[in-house]
C-alpha positions as a printed Julia matrix, in Angstrom:
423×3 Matrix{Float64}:
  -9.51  -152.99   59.85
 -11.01  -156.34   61.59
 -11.39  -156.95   65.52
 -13.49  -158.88   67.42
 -14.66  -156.52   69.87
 -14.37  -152.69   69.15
 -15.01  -150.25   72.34
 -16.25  -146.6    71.45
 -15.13  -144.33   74.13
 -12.59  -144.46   76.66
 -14.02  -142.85   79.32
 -14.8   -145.03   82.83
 -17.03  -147.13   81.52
 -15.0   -147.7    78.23
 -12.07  -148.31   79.59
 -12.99  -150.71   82.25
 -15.12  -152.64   79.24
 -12.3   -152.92   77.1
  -9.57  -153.84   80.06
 -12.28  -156.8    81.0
 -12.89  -158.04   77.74
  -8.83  -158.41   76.46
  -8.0   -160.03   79.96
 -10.47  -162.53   79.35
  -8.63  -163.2    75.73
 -10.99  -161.02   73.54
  -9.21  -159.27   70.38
 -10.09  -155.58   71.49
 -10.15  -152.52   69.63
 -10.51  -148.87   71.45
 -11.72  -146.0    69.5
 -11.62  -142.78   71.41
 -12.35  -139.41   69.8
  -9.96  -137.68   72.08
  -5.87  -137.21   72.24
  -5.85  -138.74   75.7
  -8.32  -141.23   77.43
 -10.82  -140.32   80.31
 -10.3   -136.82   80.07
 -13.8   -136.58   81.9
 -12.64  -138.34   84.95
  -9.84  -136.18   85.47
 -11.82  -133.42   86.54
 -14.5   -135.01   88.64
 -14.81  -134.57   92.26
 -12.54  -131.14   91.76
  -9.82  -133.2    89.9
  -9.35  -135.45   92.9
 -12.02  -138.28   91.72
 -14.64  -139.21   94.24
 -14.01  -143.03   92.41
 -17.38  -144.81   94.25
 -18.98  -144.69   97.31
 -17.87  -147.3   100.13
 -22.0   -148.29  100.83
 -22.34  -152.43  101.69
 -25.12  -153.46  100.42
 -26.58  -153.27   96.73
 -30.0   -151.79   98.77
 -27.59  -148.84   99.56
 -26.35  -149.04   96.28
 -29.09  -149.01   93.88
 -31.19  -146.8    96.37
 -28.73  -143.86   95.48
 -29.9   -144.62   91.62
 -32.82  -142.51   91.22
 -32.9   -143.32   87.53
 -33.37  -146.78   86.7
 -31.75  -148.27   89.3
 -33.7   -151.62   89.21
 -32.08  -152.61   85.64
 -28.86  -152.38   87.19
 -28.74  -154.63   89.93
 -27.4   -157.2    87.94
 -24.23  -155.73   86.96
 -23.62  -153.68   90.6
 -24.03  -157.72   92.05
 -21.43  -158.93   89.98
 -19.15  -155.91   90.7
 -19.51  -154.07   93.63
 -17.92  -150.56   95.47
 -16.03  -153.19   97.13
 -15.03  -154.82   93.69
 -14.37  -151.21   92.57
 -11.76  -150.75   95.77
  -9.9   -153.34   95.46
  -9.45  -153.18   91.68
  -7.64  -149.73   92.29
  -6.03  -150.59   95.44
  -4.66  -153.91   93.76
  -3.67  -151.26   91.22
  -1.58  -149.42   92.93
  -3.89  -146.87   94.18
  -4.35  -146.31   97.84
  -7.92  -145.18   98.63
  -9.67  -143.54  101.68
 -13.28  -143.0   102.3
 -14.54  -139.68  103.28
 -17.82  -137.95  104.36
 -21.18  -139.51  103.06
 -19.15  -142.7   102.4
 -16.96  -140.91   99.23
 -14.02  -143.02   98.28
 -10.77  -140.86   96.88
  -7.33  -141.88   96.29
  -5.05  -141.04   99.07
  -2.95  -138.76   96.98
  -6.49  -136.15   96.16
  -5.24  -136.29   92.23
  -7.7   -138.35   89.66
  -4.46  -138.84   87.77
  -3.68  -141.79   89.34
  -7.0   -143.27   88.84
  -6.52  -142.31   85.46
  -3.64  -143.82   85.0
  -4.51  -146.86   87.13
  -7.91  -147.71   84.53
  -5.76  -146.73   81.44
  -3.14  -148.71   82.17
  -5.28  -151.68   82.7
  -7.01  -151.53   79.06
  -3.74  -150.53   77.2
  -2.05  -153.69   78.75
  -4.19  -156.0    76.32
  -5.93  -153.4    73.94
  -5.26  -151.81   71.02
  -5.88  -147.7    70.89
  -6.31  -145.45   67.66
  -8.33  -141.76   67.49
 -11.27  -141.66   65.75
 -14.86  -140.64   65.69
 -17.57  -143.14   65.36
 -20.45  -141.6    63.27
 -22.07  -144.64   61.31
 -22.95  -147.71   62.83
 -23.06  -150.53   60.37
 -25.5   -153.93   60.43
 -26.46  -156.49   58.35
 -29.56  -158.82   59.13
 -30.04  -157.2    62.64
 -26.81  -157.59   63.54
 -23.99  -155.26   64.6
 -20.73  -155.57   62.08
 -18.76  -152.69   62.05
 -18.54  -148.98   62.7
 -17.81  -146.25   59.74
 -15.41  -143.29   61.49
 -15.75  -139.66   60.63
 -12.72  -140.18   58.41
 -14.61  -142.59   55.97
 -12.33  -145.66   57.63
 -14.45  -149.1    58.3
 -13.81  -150.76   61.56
 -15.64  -154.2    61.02
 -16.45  -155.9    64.66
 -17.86  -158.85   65.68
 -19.03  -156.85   69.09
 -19.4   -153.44   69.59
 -19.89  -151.9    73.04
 -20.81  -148.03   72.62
 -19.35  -146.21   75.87
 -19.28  -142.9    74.61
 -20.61  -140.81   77.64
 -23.63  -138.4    77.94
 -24.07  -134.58   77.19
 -22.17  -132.54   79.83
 -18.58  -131.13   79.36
 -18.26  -131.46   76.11
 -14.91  -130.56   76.15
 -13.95  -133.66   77.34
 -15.57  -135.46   74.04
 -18.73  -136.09   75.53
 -21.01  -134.47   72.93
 -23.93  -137.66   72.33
 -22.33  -139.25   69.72
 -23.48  -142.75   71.17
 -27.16  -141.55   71.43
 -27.03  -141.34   67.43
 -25.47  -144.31   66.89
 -28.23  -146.23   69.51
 -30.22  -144.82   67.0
 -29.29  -146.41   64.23
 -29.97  -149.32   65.59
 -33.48  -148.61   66.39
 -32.82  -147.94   69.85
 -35.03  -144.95   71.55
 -33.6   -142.52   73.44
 -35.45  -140.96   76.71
 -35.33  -137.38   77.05
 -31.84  -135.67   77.32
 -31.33  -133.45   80.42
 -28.7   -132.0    82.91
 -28.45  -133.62   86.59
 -26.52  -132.68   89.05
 -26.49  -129.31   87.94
 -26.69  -125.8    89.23
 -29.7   -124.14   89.62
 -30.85  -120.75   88.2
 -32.67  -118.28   90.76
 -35.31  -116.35   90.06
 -34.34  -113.89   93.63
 -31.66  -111.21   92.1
 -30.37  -111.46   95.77
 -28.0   -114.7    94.21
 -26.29  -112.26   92.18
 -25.02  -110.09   94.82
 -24.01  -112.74   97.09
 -21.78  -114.68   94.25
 -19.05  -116.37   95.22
 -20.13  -116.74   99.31
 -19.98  -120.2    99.85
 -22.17  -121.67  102.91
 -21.04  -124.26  105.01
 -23.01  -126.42  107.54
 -26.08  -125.34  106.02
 -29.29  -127.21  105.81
 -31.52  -127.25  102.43
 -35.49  -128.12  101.92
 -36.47  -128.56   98.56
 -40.48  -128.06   98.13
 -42.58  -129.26   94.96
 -44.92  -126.13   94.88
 -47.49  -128.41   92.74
 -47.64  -131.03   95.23
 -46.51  -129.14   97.73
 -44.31  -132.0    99.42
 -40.75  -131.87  100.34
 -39.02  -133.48   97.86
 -35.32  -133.51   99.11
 -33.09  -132.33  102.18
 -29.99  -132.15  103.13
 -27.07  -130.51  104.99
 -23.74  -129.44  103.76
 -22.23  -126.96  101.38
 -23.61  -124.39   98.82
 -22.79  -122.06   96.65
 -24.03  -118.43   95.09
 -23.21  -117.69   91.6
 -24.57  -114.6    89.34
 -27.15  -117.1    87.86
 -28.29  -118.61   91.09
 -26.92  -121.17   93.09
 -24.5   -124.39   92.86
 -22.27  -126.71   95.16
 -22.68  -130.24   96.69
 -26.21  -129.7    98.4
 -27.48  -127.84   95.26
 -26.37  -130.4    92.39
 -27.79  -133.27   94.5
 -30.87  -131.7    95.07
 -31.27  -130.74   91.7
 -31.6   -134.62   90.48
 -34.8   -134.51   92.53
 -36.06  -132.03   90.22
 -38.54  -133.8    87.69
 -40.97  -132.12   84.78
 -38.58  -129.25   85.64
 -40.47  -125.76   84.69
 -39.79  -122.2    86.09
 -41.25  -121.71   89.38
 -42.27  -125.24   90.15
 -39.43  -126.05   92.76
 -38.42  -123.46   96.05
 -35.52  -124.01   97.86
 -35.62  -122.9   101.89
 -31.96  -122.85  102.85
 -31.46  -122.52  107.06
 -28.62  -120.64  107.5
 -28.28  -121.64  111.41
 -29.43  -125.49  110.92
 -27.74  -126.58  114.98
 -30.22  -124.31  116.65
 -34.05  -123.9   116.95
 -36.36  -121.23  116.52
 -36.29  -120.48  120.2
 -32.21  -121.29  120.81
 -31.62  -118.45  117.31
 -33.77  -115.89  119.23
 -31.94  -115.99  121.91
 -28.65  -115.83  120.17
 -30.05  -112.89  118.21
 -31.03  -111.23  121.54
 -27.77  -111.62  122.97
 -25.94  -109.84  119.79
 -28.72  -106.91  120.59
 -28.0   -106.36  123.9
 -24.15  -106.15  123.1
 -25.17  -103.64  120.2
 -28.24  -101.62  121.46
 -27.11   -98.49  120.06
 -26.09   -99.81  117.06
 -28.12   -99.43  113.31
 -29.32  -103.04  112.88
 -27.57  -103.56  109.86
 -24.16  -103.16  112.35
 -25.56  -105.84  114.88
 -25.65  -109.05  112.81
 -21.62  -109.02  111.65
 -21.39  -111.89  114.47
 -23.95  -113.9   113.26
 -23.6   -113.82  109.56
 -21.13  -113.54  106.65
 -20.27  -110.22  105.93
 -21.67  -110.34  101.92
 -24.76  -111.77  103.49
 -25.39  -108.77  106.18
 -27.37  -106.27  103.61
 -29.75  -108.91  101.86
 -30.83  -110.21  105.19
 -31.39  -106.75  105.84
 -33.15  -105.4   103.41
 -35.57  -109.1   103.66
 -36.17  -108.37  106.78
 -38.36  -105.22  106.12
 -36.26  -103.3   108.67
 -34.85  -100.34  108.29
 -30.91  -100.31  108.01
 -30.8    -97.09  110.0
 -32.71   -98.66  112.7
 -31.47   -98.98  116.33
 -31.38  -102.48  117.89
 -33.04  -101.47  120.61
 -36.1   -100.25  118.47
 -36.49  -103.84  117.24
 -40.21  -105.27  118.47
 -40.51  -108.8   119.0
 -42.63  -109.35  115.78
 -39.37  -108.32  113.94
 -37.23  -110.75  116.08
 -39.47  -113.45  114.9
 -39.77  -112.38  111.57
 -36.18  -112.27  111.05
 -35.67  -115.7   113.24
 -37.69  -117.07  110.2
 -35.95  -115.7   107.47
 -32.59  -117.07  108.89
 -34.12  -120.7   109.41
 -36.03  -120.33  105.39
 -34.17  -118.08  103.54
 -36.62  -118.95  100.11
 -35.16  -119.11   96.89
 -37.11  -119.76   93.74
 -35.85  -121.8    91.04
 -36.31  -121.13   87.28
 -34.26  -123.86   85.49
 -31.63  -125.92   85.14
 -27.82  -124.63   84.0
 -27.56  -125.99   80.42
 -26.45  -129.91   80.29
 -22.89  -129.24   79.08
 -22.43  -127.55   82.78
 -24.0   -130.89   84.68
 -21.76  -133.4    85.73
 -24.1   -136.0    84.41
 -26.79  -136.38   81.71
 -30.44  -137.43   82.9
 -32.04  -139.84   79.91
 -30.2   -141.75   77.37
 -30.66  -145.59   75.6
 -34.12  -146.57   76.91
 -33.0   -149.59   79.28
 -36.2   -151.76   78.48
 -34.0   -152.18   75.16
 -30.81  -152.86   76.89
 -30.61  -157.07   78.08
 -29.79  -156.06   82.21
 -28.07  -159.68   82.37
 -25.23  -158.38   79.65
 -25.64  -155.26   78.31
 -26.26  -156.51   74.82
 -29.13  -154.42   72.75
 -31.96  -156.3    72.54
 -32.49  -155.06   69.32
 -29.23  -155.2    67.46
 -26.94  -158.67   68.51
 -23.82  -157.76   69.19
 -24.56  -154.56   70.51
 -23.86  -153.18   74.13
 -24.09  -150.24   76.31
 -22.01  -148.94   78.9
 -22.06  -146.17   81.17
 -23.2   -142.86   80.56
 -24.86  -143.48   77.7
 -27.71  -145.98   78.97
 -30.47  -144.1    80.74
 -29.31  -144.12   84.53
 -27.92  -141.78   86.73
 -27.68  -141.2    90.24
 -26.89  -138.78   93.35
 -23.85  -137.2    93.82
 -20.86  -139.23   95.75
 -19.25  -140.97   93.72
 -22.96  -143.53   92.43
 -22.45  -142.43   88.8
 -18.7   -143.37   88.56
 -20.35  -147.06   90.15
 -22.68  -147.25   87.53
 -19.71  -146.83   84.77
 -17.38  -149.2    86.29
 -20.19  -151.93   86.6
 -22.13  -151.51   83.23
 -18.84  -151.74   81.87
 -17.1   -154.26   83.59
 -20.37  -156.19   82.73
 -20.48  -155.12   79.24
 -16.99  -155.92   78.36
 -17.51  -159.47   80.62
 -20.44  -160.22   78.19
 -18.99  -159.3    75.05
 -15.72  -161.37   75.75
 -17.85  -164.46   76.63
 -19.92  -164.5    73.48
 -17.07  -163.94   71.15
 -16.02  -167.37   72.98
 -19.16  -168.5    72.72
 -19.01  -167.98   69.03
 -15.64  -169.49   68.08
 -16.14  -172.73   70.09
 -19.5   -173.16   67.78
 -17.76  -172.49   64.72
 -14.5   -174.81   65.98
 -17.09  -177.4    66.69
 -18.8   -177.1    62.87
């Protein structure tokens, strides 16, 4: 089999590659491992698909790209959130923009996206199922790709798109990484981001499942002992430790992760101060003075959180209100506004919604894409090293790697047949 441009992976970052390339009149080829394409997006942002983030200016942008974000301010300036917008809105897809700047279709289901990106690609490209495992080149240059099934796919262009590490169920199990390396490409270390967070306080355990809202986080480097992230929003206990928005952001943050290293003070009561909380506290007292203490805080609290604040506050369950001394006010006052939680590790990386590491970008050619190792070799999303926060940056990054990959790739194969036309 013979194409000019053959795209591994239809995820985001595939598909967009290989619907840019065949509208600009390159022969393209799609190899995806999977049944059905982008199976991956369909399940972001809780199945709705938080699709970019609706930020104006590429300082914004590549300020929300922890990871590299330097090497890709060429291809977020060629194709912006903006770009990304009006691709799906010209689509089809109506799109709003919620909290933090999150852009979602209308209709909260990722199918449409889905079916928006796919539809795009499959207009001018070909698809077949297949798994890449062998990535053929002769002289230094890229020439075909050998499938698990012994078939040769011989390409002029290749542009490997096949995703990171996490949810492997969705395909994304690092075949790319092993093809990169066949090229002599090096790959950075592998490891989860945006990830929940195991706890080292058994307390997690017995509060799983309470979700917190309007909660504020600080997240302290013990070594340094700076504040490394904050935030306000929405968390989550689980029997491991803890998870939701706040958590998986603050968990990129999280470098030379080792057990112990990073504490998390979570302030249950974020709107009021020290002094505005003791009050409030003193209020629910004097309305319960007779009360055990572990009876007076059911107005202030969630009801699964009650006994752990308790039993951290050192006072006695059985103890009346009005027995309470002002040290323990202020003790407990403090507790509320740092509840500490110590953190041990990272969930493994099939559980993070993106993989940290990946194709070592001074290798990658930031203009195109193109390997600067192998010609005729690109990368595309996932895959490269970059990765971002939380809010729909890492869905950017796919969408403009690709678009730019797929751009390149198209424009060299033209490059190529007007030199040969011209021999």
């Amino acid at each position: 089999m013979k194409t000019s441009l053959l795209v591994v992976g239809a995820g985001a970052a595939g598909l967009m590659a290989a619907g840019s390339a065949s509208h600009e009149g390159a022969e393209t080829l799609v190899l995806e491992r999977c049944e059905r394409p982008a199976r991956k997006l369909m399940i972001t942002g809780k199945g709705r698909c938080n699709v970019t983030n609706n930020c104006r200016s590429l300082q914004e942008l590549t300020a929300n790209v922890p990871r590299n974000g330097r090497f890709l301010y060429g291809a977020f300036s060629r194709f912006m959130p903006s770009d990304v917008m009006d691709f799906f809105e010209s689509r089809g897809v109506a799109l709003k923009t919620e909290r933090g700047n999150r852009v979602f279709p209308v209709s909260d289901n990722a199918a449409d996206i889905v079916d928006a990106l796919a539809g795009y690609a499959k207009e001018r490209a070909r698809f077949i199922n297949g798994r890449a495992v062998k990535l053929i080149t002769e002289n230094g240059k890229t020439v075909g790709i050998e499938t698990e099934s012994g078939e040769i796919i011989y390409a002029d262009k290749i542009i490997i798109a096949t995703g990171g590490l996490s949810y492997p169920g969705t395909g994304s199990t690092g075949d790319g990484y092993e093809l990169a390396r066949q090229a002599g490409h090096r790959i950075t270390e592998l490891l989860p981001s945006l990830v929940p967070l195991e706890i080292h306080e058994g307390f997690c355990s017995d509060l799983m499942g309470l979700s917190l809202k309007n909660t504020a986080i600080k997240v302290i480097d013990t070594e340094s002992g700076k504040t490394v992230y904050t935030d306000f929003g929405e968390m989550l206990f689980t029997h491991f430790g803890v998870s939701g928005p706040m958590i998986l952001s603050a968990s990129a943050h999280m470098r030379n992760m080792k057990s112990g290293r990073y504490k998390i003070l979570i302030d249950l009561k974020p709107a009021l101060t020290p002094e505005q909380l003791d009050a409030r506290i003193l209020r629910d007292f004097s309305e319960n003075t007779n009360k055990n203490f572990i009876n007076a805080l059911n107005a202030l609290l969630p009801k699964k959180l009650v006994p752990v604040i308790v039993r951290l506050s050192g006072i006695g369950l059985s103890t009346k209100v009005n027995q309470i001394t002002k040290e323990q006010r202020r003790r407990l006052v403090q507790l509320l506004k740092e509840l500490g939680v110590t953190v041990t590790g990272f969930r493994p990386v099939a559980e993070a919604i993106v993989t940290s590491g990946g194709v070592d970008v001074s290798q990658i050619n930031p203009k195109t894409m193109e390997s600067k190792l192998c010609e005729g070799l690109y990368f595309a999303g996932e895959v490269i090293d970059a990765d971002a926060y939380t809010g729909g940056f890492n869905l950017q990054i796919a969408f403009s790697t690709g678009r730019l990959a797929g751009l390149s790739a198209a424009e060299k194969i033209k490059e190529e047949r007007r030199a040969d036309y011209e021999r």
